[in-house]
Residue frames as a rotation matrix with the C-alpha (Angstrom) as fourth column:
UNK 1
-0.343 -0.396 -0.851 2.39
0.152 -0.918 0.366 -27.49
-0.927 -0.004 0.376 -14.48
UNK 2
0.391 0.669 0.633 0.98
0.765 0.146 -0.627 -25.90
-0.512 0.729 -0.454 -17.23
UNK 3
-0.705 -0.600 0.379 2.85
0.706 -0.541 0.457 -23.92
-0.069 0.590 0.805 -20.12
UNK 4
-0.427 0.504 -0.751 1.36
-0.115 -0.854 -0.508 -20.22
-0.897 -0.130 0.423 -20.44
UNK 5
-0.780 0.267 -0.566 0.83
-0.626 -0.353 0.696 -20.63
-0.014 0.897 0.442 -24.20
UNK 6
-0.681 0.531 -0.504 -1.44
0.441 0.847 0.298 -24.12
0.585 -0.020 -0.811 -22.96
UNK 7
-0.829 0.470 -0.304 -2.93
0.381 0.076 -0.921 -22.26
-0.410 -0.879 -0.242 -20.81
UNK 8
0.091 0.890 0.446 -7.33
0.905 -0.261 0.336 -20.77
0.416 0.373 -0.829 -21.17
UNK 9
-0.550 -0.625 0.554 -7.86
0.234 -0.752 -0.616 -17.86
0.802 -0.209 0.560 -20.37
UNK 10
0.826 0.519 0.221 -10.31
-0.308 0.087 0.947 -18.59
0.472 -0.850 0.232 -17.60
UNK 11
0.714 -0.503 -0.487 -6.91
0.685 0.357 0.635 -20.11
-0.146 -0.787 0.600 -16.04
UNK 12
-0.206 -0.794 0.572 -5.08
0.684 -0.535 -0.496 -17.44
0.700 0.289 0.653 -17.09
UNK 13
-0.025 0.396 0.918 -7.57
-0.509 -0.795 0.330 -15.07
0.860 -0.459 0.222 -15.18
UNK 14
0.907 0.421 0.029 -7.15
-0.026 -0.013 1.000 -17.07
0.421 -0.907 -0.001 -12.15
UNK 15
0.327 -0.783 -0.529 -3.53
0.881 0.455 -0.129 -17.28
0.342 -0.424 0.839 -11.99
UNK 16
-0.274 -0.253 0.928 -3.25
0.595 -0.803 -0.043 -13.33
0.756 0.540 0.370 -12.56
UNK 17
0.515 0.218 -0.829 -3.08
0.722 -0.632 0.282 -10.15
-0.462 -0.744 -0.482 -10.09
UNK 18
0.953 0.289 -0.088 -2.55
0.252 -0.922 -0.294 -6.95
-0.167 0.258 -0.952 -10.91
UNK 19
-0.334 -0.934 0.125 1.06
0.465 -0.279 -0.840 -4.85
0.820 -0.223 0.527 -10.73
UNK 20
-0.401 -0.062 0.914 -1.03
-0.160 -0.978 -0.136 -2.80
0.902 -0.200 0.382 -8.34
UNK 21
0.882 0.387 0.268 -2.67
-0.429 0.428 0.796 -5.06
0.193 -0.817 0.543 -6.28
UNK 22
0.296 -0.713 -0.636 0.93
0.810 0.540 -0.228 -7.21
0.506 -0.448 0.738 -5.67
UNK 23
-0.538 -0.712 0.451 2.82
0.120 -0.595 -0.795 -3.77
0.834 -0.374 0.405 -4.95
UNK 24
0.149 0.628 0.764 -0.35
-0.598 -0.558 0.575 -3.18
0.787 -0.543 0.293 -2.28
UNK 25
0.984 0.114 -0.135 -0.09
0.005 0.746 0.665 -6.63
0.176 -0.656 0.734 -0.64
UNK 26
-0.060 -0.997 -0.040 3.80
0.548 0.001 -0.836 -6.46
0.834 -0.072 0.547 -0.90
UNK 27
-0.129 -0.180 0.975 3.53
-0.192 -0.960 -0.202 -2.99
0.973 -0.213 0.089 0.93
UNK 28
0.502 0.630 0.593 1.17
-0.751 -0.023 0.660 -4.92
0.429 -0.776 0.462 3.83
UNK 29
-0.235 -0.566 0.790 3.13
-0.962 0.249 -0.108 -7.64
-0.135 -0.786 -0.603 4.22
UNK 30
0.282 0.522 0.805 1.20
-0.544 0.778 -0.314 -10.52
-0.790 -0.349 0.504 2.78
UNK 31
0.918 0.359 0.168 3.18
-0.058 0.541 -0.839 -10.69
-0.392 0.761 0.518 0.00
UNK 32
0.216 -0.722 -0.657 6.11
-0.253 -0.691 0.677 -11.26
-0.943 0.020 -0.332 -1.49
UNK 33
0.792 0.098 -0.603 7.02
-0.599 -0.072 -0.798 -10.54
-0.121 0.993 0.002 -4.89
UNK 34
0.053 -0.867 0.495 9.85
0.235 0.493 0.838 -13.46
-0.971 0.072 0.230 -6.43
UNK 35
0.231 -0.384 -0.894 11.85
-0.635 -0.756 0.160 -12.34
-0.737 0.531 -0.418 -9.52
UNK 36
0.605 -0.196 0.772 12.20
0.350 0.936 -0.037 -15.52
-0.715 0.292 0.635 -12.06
UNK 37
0.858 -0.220 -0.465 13.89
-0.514 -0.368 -0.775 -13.66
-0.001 0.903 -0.429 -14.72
UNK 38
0.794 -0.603 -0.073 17.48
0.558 0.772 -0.305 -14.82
0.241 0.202 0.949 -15.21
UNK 39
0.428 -0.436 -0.791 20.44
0.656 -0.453 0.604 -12.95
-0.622 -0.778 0.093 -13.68
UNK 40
-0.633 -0.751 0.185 21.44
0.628 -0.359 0.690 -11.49
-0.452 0.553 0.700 -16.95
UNK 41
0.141 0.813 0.565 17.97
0.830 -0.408 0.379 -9.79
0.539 0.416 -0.732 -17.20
UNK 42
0.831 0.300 -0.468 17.93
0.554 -0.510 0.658 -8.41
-0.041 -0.806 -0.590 -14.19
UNK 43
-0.226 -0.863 -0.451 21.69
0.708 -0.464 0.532 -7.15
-0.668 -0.199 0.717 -14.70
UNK 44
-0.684 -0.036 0.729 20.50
0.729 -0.008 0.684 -5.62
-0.019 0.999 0.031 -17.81
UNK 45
-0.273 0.765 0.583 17.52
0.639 -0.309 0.705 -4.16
0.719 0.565 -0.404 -16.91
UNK 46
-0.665 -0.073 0.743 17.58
-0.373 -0.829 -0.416 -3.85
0.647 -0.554 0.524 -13.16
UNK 47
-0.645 0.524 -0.556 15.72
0.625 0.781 0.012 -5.37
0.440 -0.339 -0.831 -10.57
UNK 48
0.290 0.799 0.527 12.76
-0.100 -0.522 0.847 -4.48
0.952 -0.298 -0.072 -8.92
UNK 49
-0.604 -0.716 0.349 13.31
-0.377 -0.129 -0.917 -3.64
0.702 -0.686 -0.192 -4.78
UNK 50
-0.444 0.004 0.896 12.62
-0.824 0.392 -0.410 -5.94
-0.353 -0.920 -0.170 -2.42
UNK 51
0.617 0.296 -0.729 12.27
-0.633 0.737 -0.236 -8.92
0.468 0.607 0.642 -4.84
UNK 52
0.112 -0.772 0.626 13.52
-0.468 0.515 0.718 -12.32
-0.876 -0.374 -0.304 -4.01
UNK 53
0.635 -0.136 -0.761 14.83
-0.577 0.572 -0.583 -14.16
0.515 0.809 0.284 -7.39
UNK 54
-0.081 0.082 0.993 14.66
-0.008 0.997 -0.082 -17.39
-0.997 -0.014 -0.080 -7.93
UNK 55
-0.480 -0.216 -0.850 15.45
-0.866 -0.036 0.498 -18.20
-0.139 0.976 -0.170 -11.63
UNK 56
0.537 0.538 0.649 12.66
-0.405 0.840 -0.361 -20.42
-0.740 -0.069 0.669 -12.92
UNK 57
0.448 -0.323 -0.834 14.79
-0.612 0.569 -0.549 -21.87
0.652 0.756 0.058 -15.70
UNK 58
-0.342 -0.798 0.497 17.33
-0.870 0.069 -0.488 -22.69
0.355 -0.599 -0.718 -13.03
UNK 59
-0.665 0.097 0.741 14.61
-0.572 0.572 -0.588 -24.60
-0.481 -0.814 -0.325 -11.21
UNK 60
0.617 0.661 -0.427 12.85
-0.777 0.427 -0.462 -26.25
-0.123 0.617 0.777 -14.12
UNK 61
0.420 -0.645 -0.639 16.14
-0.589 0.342 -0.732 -28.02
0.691 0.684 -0.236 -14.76
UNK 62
-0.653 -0.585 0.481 16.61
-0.693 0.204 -0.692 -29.02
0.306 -0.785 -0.538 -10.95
UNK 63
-0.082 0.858 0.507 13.32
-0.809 0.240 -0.536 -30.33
-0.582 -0.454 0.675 -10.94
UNK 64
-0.766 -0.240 0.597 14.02
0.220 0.774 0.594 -32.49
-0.604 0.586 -0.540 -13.98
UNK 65
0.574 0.785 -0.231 11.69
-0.036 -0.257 -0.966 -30.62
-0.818 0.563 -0.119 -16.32
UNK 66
-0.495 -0.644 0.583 13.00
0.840 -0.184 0.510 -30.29
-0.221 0.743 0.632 -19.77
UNK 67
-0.287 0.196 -0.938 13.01
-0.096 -0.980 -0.175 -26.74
-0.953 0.040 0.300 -21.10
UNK 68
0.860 0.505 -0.080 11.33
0.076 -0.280 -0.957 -25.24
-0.505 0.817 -0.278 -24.13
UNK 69
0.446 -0.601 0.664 13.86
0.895 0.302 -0.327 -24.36
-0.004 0.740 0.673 -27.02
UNK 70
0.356 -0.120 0.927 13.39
-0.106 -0.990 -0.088 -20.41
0.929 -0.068 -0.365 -26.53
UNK 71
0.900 -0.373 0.225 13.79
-0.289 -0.125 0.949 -21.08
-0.326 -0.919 -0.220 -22.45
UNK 72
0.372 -0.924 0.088 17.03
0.907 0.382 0.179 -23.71
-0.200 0.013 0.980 -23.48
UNK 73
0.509 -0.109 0.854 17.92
0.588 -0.680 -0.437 -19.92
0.629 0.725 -0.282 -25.35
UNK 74
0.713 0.240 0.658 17.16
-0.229 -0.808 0.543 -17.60
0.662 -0.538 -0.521 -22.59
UNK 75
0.934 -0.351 -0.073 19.49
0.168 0.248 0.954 -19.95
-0.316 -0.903 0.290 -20.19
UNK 76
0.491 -0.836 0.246 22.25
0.804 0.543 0.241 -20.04
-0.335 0.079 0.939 -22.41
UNK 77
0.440 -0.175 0.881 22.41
0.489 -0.776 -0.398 -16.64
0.753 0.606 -0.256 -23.18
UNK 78
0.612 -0.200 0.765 23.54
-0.741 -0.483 0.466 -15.90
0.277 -0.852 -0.444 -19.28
UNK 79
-0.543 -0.505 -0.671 25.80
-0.213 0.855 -0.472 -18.14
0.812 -0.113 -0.572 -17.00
UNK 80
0.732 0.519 -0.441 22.84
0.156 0.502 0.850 -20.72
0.663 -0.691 0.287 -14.64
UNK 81
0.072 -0.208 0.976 23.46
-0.909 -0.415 -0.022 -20.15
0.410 -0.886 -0.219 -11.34
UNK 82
-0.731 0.017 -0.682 24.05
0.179 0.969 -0.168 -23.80
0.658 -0.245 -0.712 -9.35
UNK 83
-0.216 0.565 0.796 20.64
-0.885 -0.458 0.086 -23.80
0.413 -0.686 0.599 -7.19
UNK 84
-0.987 -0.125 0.105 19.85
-0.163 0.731 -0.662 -26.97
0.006 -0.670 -0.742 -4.66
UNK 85
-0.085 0.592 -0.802 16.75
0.608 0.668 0.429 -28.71
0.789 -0.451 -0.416 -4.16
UNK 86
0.216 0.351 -0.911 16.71
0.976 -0.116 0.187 -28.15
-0.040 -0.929 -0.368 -0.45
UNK 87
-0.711 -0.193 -0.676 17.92
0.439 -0.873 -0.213 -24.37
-0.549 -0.448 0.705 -0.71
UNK 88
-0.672 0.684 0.285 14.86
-0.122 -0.481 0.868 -23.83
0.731 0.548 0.407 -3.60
UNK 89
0.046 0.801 -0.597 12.51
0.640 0.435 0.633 -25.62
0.767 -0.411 -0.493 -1.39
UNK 90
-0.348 -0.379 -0.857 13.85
0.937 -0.113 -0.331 -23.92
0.029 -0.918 0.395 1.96
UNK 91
-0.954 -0.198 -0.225 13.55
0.173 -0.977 0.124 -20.41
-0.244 0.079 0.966 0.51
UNK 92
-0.483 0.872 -0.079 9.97
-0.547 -0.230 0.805 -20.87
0.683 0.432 0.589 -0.68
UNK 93
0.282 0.846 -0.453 8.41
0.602 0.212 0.770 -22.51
0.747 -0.489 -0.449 2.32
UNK 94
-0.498 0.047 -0.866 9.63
0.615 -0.685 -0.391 -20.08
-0.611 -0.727 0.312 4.73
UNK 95
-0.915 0.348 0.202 8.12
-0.162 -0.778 0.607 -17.30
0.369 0.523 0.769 1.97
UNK 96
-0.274 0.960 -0.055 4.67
-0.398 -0.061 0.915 -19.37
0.875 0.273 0.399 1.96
UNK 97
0.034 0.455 -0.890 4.37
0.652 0.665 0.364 -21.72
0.758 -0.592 -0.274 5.14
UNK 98
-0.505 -0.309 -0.806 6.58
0.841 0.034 -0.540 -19.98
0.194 -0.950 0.243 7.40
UNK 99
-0.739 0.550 -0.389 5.01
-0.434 -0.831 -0.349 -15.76
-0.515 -0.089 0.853 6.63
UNK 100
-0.357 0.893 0.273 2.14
0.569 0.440 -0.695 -17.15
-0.741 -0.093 -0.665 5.12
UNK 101
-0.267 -0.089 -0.960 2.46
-0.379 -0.906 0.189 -14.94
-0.886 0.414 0.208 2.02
UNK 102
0.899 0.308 0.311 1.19
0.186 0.375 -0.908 -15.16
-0.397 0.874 0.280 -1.44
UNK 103
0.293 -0.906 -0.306 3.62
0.427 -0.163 0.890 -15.80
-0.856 -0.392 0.339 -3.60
UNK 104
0.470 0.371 -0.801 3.97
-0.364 -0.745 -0.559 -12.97
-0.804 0.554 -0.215 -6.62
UNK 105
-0.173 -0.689 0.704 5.86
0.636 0.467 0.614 -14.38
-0.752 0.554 0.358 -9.36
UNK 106
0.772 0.102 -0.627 6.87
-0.326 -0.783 -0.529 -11.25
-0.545 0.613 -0.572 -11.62
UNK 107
0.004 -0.787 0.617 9.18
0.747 0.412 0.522 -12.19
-0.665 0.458 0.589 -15.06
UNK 108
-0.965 -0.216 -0.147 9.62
0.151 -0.920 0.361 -9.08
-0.214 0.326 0.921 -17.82
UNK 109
-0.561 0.828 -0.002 6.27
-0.709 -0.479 0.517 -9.21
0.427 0.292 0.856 -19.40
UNK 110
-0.635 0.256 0.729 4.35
-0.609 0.415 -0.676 -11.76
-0.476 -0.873 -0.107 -17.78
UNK 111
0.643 0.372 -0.670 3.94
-0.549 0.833 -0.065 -14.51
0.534 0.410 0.740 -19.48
UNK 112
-0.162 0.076 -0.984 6.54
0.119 0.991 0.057 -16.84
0.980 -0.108 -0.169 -18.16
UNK 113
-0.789 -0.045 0.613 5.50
-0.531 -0.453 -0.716 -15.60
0.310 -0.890 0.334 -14.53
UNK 114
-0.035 0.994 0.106 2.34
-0.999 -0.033 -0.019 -17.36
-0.015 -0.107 0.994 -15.63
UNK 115
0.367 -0.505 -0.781 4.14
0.015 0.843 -0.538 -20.51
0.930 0.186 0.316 -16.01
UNK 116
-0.799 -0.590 0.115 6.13
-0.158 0.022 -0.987 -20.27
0.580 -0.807 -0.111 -12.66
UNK 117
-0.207 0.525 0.826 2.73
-0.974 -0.034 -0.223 -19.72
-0.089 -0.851 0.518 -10.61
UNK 118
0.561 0.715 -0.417 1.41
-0.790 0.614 -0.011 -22.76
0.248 0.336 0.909 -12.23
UNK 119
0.059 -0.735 -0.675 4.69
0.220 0.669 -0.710 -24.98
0.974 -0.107 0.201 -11.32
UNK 120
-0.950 -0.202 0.240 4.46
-0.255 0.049 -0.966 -23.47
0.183 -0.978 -0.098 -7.77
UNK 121
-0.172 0.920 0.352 1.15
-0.985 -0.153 -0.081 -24.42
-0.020 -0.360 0.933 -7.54
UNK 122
0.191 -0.234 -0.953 2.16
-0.337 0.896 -0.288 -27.97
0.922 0.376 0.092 -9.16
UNK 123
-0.583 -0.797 0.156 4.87
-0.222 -0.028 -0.975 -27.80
0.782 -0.603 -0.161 -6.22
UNK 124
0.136 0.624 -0.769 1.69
0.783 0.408 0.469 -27.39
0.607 -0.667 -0.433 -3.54
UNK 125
-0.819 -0.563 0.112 1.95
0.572 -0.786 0.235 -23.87
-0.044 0.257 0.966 -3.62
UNK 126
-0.007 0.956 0.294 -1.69
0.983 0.060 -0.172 -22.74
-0.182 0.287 -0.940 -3.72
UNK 127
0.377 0.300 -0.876 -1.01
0.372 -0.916 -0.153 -19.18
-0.848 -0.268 -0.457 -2.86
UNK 128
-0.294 -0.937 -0.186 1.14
0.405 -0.299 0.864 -18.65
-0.866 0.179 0.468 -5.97
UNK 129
0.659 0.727 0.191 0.39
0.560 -0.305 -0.770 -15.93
-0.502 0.615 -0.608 -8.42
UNK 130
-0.527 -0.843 0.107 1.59
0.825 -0.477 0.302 -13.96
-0.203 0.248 0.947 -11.40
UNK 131
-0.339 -0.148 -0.929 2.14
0.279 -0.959 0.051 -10.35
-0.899 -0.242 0.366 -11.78
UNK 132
0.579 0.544 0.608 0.02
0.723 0.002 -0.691 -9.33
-0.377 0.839 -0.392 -15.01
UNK 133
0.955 -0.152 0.255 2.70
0.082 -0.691 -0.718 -7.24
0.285 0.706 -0.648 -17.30
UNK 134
0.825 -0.367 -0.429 5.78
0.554 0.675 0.487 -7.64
0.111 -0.640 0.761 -15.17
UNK 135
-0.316 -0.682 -0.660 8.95
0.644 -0.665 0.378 -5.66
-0.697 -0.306 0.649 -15.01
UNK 136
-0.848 -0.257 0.463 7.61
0.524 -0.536 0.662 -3.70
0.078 0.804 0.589 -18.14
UNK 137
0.584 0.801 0.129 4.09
0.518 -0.490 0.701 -2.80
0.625 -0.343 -0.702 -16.49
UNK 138
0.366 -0.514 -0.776 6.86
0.805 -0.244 0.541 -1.92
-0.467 -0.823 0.324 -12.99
UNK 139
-0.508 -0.814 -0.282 8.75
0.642 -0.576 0.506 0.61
-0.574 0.076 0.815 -15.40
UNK 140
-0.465 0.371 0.803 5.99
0.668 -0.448 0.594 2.02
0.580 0.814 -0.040 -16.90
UNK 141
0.636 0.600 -0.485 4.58
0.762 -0.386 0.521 3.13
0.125 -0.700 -0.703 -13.37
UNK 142
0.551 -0.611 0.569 8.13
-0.361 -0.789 -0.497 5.37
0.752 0.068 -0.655 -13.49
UNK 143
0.968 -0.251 -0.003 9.75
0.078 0.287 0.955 3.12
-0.238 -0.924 0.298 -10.79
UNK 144
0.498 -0.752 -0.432 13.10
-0.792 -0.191 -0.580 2.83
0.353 0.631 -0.690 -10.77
UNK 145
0.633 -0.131 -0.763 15.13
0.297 0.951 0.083 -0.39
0.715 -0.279 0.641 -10.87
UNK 146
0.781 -0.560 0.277 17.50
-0.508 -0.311 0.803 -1.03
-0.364 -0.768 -0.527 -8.08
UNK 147
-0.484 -0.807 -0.339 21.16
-0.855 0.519 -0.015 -2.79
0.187 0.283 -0.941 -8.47
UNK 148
0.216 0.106 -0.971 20.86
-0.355 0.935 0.023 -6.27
0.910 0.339 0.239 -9.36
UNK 149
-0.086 -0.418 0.904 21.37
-0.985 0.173 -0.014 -8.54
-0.151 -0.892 -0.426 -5.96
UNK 150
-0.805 -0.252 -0.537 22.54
-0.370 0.921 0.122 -12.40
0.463 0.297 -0.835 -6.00
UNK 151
-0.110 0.911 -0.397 20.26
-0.483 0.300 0.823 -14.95
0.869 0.282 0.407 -5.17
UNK 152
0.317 0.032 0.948 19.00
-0.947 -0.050 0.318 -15.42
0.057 -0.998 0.015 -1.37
UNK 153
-0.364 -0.604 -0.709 20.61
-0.306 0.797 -0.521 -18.98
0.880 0.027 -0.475 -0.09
């Protein structure tokens, strides 16, 4: 896995996809789009519809990563959800094996989105990309958020 600030920007440009191209592939079906923010963003700001979230702190810490200082921040500023191993794993290979979808990985501005693809890709993940600008590119198009919704199980 590779930290966004580590990252070139030749790998930056390959992890990266539009807001418009995801919302297009979303629309067809070959994609879906997975929310990493933290649940106290998303209460805050609003979520984007038909997102699945998956908090990547959540699952940095299940994996046995150790977090950045700002991420240790970002978790403790909300209350971590308890997520499983087998119910992360479950929920992302039906996304990628089972529909065969790319998987979108939007966070507010997309940067740590660029981090998540790279850890699902770590994971054996190949399809996994992030959303370039993220919920703040989504609210600039004039969308509107929907209500916040718990995390799929």
């Amino acid at each position: 896995m590779t930290d966004e600030k580590d990252m070139s920007a030749d790998e930056r440009a390959a992890l990266e996809i539009s807001l418009p191209t995801a919302m297009e592939l979303c629309r067809l079906g070959l994609a879906t789009m997975i929310d990493i923010r933290q649940s106290f963003e998303i209460e805050m700001k609003g979520a984007i519809p038909d997102t699945v979230h998956i908090p990547m702190f959540e699952v940095k810490l299940m994996l046995g990563h150790t977090l950045t200082e700002d991420e240790q921040d970002i978790l403790d500023a909300g209350e971590p959800k308890e997520l499983d191993a087998q119910s992360f794993f479950r929920m992302i290979n039906q996304l990628h094996h089972a529909r065969d979808h790319l998987l979108l990985c939007i966070c507010n501005s997309g940067r740590r989105s660029l981090t998540a693809a790279s850890l699902l890709r770590s994971l054996g993940y190949p399809k996994a990309l992030s959303v370039a600008g993220g919920f703040q590119a989504w609210k600039k198009l004039g969308a509107k958020p929907a209500q916040a919704t718990p995390p799929a199980a």
